[in-house]
ZAPA-207407 format. One record per atom (N, C-alpha, C, O): z, x, y. Coordinates in pm, whole numbers, plus 50000, padded with zeros to 5 digits. Each point is the difference from the previous one (the first is absolute). Example, Ala and Ser with C-alpha at 12.3 -4.5 7.8 and 13.67 -1.06 7.14 Angstrom:
! residues 2
507805131949431500004991150119500005009050120500665010449998498624986150107500065008250119500734992350109500175005150111
***
This chain:
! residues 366
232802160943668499895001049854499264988149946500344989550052498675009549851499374986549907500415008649859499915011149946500674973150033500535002749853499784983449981500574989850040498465012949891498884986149924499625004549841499435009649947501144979650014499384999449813500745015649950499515010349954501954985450083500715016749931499555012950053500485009149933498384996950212499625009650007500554996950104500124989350060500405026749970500215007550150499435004850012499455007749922500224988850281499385013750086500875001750132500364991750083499875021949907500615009450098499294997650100499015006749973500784988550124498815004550122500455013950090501085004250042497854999549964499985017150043500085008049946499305009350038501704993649817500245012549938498995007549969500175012149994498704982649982498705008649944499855009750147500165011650037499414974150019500075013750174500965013450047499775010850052501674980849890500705013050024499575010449913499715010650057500154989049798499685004549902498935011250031499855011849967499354977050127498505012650048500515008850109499725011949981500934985750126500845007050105500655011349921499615011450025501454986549873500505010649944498945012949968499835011250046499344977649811498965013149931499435004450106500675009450042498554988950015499155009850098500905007250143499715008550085500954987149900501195011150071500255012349952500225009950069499734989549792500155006949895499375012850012500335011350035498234980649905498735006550012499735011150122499885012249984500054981150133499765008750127501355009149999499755012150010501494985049981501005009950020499805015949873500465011350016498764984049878499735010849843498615005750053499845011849972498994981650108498895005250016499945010950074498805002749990501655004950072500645014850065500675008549902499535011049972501664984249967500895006649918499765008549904499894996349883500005017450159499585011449910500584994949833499164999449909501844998350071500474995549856498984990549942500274997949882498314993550171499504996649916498615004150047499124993949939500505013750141498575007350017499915008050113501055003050056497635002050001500195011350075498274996150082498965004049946501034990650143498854999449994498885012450100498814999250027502175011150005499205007350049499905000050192499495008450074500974983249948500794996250148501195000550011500675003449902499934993250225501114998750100500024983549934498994993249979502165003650003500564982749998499934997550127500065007850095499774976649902500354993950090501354988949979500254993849897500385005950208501184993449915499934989950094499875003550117500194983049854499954988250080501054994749957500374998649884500424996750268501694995150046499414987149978499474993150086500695003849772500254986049961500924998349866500405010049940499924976950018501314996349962500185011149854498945002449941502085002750015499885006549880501514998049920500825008649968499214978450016500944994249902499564991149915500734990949962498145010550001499344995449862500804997849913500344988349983500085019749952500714996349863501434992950065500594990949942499715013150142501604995850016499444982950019500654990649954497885007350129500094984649983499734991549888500224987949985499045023949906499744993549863501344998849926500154992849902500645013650143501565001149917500454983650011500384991449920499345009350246500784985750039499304989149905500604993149918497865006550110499284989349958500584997649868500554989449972499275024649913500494993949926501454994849953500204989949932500925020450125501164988249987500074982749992500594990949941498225011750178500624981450040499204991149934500364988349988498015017649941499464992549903500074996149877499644989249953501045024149968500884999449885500924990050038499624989149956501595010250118501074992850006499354986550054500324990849925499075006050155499244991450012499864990649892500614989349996498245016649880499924993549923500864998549867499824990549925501225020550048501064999049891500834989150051500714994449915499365001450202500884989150025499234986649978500624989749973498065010450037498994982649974499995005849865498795002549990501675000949912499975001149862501144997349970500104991349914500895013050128501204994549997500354984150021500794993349933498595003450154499854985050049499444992349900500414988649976498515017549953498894991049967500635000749843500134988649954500195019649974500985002049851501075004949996500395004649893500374996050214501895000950005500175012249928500955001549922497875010850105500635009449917498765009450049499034994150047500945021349944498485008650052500035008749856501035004949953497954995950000499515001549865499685017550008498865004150017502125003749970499935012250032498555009749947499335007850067500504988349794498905006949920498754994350058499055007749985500624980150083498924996550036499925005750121499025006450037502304991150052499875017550123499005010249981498935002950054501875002349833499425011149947498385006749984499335009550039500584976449859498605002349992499364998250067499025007449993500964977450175499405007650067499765011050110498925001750056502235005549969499905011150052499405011849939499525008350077500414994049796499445009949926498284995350030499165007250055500584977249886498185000150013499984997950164498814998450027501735001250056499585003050139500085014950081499525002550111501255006749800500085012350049499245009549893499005006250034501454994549854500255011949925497965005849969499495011049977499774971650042498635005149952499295011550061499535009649939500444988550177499225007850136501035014250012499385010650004501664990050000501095008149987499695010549910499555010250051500574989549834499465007649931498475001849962499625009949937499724982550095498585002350018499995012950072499465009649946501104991450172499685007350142500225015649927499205009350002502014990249938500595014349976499095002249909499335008750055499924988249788498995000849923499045008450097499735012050000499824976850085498875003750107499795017150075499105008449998502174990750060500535012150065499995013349893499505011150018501264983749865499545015749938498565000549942499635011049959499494978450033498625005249929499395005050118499085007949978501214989450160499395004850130500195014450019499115008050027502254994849956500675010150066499495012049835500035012250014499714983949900499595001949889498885008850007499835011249951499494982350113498195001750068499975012050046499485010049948501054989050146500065005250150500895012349917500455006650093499934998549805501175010949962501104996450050500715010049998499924980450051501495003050074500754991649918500914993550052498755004749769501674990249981500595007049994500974995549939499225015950088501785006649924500714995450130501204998249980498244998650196500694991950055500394988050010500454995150104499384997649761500264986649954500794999249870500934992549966498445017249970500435002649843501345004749980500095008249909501424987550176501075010650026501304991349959500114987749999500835021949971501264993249908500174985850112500724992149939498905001950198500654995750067499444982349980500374989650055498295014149811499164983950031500564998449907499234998749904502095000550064500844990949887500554992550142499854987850000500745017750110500524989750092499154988250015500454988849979498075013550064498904988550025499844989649869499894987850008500125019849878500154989349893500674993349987499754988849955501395015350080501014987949983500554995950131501204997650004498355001750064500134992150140501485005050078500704992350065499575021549914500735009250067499645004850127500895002750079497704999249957499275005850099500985003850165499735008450086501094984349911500785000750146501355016449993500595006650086499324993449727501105013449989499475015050054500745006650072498124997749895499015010950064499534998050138499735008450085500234977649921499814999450149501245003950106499835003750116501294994749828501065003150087499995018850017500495005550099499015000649811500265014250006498145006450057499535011349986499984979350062498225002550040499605011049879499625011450027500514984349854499505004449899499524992849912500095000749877499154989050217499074988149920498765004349915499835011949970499264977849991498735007349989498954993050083499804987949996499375023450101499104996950095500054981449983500684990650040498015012449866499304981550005500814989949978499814988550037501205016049898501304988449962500895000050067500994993649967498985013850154501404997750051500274986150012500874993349946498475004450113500274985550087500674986049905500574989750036499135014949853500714993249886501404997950041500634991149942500025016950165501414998649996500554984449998501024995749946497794996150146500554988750032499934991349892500914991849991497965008249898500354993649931501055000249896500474990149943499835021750038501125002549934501364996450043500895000949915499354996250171500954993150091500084986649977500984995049946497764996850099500004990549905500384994649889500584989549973498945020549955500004993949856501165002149935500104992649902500885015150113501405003950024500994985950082501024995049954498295001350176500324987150009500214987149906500804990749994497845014449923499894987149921501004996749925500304988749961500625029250003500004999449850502114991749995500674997449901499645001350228501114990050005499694991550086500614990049962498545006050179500054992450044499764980849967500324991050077499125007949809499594988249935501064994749942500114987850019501095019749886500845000949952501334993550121500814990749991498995015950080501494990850171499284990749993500444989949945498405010150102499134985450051500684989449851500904992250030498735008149850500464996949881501284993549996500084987849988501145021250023501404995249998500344999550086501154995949985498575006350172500874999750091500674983150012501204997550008498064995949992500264984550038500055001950110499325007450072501894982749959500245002650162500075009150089499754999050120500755014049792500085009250108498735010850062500175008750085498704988349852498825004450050500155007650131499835012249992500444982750123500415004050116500765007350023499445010250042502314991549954500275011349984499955009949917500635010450020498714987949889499545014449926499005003850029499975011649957498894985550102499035007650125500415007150090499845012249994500834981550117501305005350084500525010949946499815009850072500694992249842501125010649949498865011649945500005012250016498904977649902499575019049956499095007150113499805011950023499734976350039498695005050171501155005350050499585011250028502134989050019500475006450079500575012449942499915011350050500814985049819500205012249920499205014550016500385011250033498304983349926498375011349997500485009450110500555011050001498884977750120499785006650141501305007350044499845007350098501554992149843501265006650020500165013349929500455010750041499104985849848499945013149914498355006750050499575006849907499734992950179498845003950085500785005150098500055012250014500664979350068500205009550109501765008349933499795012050022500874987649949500895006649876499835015749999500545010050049498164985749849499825020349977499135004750129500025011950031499274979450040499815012050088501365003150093499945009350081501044984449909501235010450117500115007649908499755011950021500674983549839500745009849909499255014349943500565010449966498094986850035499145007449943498585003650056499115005649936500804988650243498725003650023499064991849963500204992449906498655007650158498824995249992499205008949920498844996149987501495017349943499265002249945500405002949854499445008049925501494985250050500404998749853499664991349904499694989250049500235011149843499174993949899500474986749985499204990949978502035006950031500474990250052500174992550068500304988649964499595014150130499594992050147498374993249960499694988249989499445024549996499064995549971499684990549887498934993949993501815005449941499844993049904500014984650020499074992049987502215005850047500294989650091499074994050101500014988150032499235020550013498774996450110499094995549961499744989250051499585014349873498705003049897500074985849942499234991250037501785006949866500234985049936500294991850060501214997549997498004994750079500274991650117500674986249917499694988550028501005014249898500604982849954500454989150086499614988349992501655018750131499744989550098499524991650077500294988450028498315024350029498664991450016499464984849933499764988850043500225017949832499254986149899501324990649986499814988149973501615016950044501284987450023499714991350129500094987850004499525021550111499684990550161499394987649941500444988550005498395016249933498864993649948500354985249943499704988550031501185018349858500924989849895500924987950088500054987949975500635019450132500464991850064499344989650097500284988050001498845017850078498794989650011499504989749948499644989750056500365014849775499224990349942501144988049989499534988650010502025012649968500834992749960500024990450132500004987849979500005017050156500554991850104498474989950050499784989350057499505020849888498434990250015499814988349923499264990850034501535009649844499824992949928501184988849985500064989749932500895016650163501154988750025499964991750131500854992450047497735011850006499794996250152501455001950094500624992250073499535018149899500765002650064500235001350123499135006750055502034988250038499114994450142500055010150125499235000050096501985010049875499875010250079498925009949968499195003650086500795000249808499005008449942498694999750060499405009650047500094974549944498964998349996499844997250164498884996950041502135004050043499644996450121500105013750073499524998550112500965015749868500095007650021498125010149947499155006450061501064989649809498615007049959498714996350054499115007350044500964976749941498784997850054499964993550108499324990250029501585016950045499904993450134498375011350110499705011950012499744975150039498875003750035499965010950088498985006949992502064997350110500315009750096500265013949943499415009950041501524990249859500075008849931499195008049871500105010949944498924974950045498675005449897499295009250099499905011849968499424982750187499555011550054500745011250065499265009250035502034992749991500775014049985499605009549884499625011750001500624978049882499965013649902498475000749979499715009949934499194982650104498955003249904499625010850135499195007349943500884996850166499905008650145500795010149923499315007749934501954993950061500675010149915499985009149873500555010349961498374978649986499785007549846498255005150029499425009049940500164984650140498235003950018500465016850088499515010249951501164990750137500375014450019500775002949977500755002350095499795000349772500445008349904500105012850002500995006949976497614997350063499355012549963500305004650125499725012050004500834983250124500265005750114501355005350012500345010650053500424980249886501705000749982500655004449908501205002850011497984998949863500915003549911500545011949968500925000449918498545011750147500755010950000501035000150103500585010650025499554984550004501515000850120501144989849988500984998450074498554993649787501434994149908500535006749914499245006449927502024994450054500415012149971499824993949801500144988749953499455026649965499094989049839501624997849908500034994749889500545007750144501464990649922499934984750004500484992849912498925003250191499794987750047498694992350029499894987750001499115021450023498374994949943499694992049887499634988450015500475015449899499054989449963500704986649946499384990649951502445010450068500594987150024499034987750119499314990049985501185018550132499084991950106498484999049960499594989850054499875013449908498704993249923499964991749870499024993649961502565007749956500054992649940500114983350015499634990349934501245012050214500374985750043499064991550115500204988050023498485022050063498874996850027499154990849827499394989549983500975020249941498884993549908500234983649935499184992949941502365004350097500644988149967499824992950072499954988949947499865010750182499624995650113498434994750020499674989750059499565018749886498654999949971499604989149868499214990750011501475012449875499914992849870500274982950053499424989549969501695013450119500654980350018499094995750108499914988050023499595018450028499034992450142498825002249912499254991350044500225013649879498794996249899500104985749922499204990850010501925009649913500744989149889500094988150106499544989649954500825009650146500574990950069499314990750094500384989450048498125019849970499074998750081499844996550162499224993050065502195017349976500345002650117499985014250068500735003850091497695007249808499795008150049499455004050142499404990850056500655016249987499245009350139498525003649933498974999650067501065002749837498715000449944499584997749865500465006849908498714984450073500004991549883499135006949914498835001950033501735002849839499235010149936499284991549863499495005549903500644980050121499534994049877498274996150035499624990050061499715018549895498195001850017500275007349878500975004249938497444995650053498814998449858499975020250019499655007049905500704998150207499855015149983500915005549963499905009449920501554985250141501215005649960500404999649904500725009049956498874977249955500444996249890499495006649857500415000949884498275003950205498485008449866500905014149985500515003549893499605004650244500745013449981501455000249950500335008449916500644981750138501504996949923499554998249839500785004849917498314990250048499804991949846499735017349939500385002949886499105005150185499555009649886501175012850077499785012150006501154982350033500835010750074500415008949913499865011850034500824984749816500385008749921498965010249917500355008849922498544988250108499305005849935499015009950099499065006349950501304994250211500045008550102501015004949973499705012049999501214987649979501155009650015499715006249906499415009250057500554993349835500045007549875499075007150000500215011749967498364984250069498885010850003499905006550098499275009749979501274989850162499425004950091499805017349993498945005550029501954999849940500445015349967498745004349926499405010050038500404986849915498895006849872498844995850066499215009149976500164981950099499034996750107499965007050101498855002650035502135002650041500215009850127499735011349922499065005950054501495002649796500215013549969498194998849985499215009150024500584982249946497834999649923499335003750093499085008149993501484984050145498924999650101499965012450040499075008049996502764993850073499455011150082499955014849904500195010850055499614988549836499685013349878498054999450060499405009150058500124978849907498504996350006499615005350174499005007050019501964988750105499935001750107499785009950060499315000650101501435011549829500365013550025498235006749990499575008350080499814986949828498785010149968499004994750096499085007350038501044979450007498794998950115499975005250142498974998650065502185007949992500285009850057498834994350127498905005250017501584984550055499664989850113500125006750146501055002550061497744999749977500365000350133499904992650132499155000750089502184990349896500364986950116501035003850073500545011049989499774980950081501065002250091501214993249917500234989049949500395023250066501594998549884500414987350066500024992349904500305001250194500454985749974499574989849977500814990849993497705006149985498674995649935500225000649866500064989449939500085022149997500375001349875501594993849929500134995649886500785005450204500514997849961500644981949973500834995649921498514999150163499634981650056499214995349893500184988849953498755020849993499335000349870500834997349884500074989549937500575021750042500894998449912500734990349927499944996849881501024997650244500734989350002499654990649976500664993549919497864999650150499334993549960499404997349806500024990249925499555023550061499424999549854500825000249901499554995949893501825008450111501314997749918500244983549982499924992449903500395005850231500604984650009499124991749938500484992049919498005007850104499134995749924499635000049857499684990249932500405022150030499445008949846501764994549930500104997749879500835001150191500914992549904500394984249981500784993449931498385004950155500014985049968499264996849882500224992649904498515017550140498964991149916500335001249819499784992449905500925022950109500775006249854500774988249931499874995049889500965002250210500954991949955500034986849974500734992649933498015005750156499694986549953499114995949839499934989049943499475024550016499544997249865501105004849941500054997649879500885008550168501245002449879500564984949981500084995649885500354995650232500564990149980498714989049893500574994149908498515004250098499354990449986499485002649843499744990849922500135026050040499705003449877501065009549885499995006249893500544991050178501665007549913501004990149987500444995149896499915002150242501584995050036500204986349952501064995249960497084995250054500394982949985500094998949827500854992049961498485014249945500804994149941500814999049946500044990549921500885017050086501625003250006500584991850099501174997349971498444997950134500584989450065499754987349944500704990250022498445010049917499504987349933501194997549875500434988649980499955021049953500884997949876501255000550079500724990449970499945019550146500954997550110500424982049995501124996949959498094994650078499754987350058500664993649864500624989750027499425013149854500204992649865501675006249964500304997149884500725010050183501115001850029500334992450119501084994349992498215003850127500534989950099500924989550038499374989750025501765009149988501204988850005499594993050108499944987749997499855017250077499544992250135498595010850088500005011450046499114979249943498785004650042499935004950175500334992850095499125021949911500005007850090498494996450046499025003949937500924988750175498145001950057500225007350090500674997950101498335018349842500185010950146498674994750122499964997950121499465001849808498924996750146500024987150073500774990749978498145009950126499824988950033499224988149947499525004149894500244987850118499104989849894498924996950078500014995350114498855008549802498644997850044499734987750015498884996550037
***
């Protein structure tokens, strides 16, 4: 960690950040729910717990820094929370959905956008339709932020009054969650709305996270000798790189826990700088920096292409084409996202920075 002249830096998170989003990306670039490109998918056995590691990241960066605010004015200033989570999410966020219906507009298809269900996406519900796969196409994926932001809307508030007990009230609601998770599925199945429900809202996840951030920040000595212990950084980073080999044969009551606690594992050998692989470079840090703004567009970039893809009606060798693909997605959303971040998103980060209690440096320093 450098924390010079009141600013923090995380080392690695951007990297993880980029690991997540483009996990993302390649796992949605097949997925009939956001295009069709006229081929056979290819599905490549690599890691696909993206969001469950963005869940973590952010638990432990939020809590992370509500606690050096706490430190620094004996108190975390809830409304300045606020505001900046709204100018770091809400701009691009609703940009996207704007976007999506003047597209889908075009093309004749809003009445598949235009439907009683984008009151959920407006108000950052998106994970309730998702539990019944009666999302909408381009927005599904919204679920996660809505999860989030639902996070937000008590987690600042414990951080706030807990005082001392910060710790066990992480504990209690991360074990609570995951009890009432595994709960309704005896009582009710895995395929009840409930269960699912419980699944879907990964709160415990972003508690692992939370708890992380508390014992990281208490140097805590088991914690920190267990997490970032160097033997066990390369177990899990071997374990989580084939992912995509193992993860159907963990049974999913218990998936994406165990990737939750890989991703804690991953976060403290970044922070700690006792990784297996050191993700703090000028590339990881460029794709992590515009990660949120890959995530949000990618859907509507995959539905464009392969709509545009379909009419050139190519004759290559389908796995040629499809290496293509992957390639021109992963690419064509960077480059998207990188003018979303640089011509939308900064300056709203710029007014973000003027709520600041304690200064967040995401990148690396030139």
């Amino acid at each position: 960690m450098n924390n010079k002249q009141n600013t923090i830096h995380l080392t690695g998170l951007n990297g993880l950040r980029a690991i997540a989003a483009l996990s993302v990306v390649i796992g949605h670039t097949f997925q009939d729910t956001f295009g069709n490109w006229g081929i056979a998918g290819l599905h490549l056995p690599i890691f696909r717990g993206g969001v469950t590691l963005f869940f973590v990241i952010s638990g432990f960066l939020i809590t992370y820094l509500l606690l050096q605010e706490k430190k620094k004015i004996n108190d975390i200033k809830i409304g300045a929370f606020y505001m900046r989570r709204i100018l770091r999410i809400w701009p691009i966020y609703y940009l996207y959905i704007f976007v999506c219906i003047l597209v889908l507009a075009i093309l004749g298809l809003s009445d598949t956008i235009l439907t009683d269900k984008l009151w959920y996406y407006i108000f950052f519900a998106a994970n309730i339709p998702f539990l019944s796969s009666t999302g909408i196409a381009m927005l599904v994926h919204f679920w996660s932020i809505g999860v989030e932001e639902q996070f937000y809307l008590f987690w600042p508030w414990l951080a706030k009054f807990s005082k001392r007990y910060l710790l066990p009230i992480i504990c209690t609601v991360g074990i609570l969650w995951f009890g009432l998770k595994i709960g309704s599925w005896i009582a009710f199945t895995n395929q009840s709305l409930i269960y699912k429900f419980f699944n879907v809202t990964k709160f415990h996840c972003m508690m692992l996270g939370a708890l992380g951030a508390v014992l990281y920040d208490k140097n805590h000595k088991m914690y920190l000798t267990i997490f970032s212990n160097k033997i066990g950084q390369i177990a899990v980073w071997t374990i989580f790189l084939l992912s995509g080999f193992w993860g159907d044969y963990v049974p999913a009551i218990i998936r994406e826990e165990i990737i939750a606690v890989m991703s804690l594992f991953l976060i403290t050998g970044q922070v700690c700088n006792t990784c297996f692989i050191n993700l703090e470079n000028k590339a990881c840090d460029y794709v992590g920096k515009i990660s949120y703004g890959i995530y949000v567009i990618h859907p509507l970039l995959i539905f464009i292409s392969s709509y545009a893809y379909r009419q050139l009606d190519l004759d290559l060798p389908i796995l040629l084409q499809q290496i293509g693909i992957y390639i021109y997605v992963i690419v064509a959303t960077i480059f998207v996202a990188n003018l979303s971040y640089n011509y939308v998103e900064k300056p709203f980060l710029k007014l973000k920075h003027k709520f600041a209690i304690v200064r967040s440096q995401t990148s690396i320093k030139k």
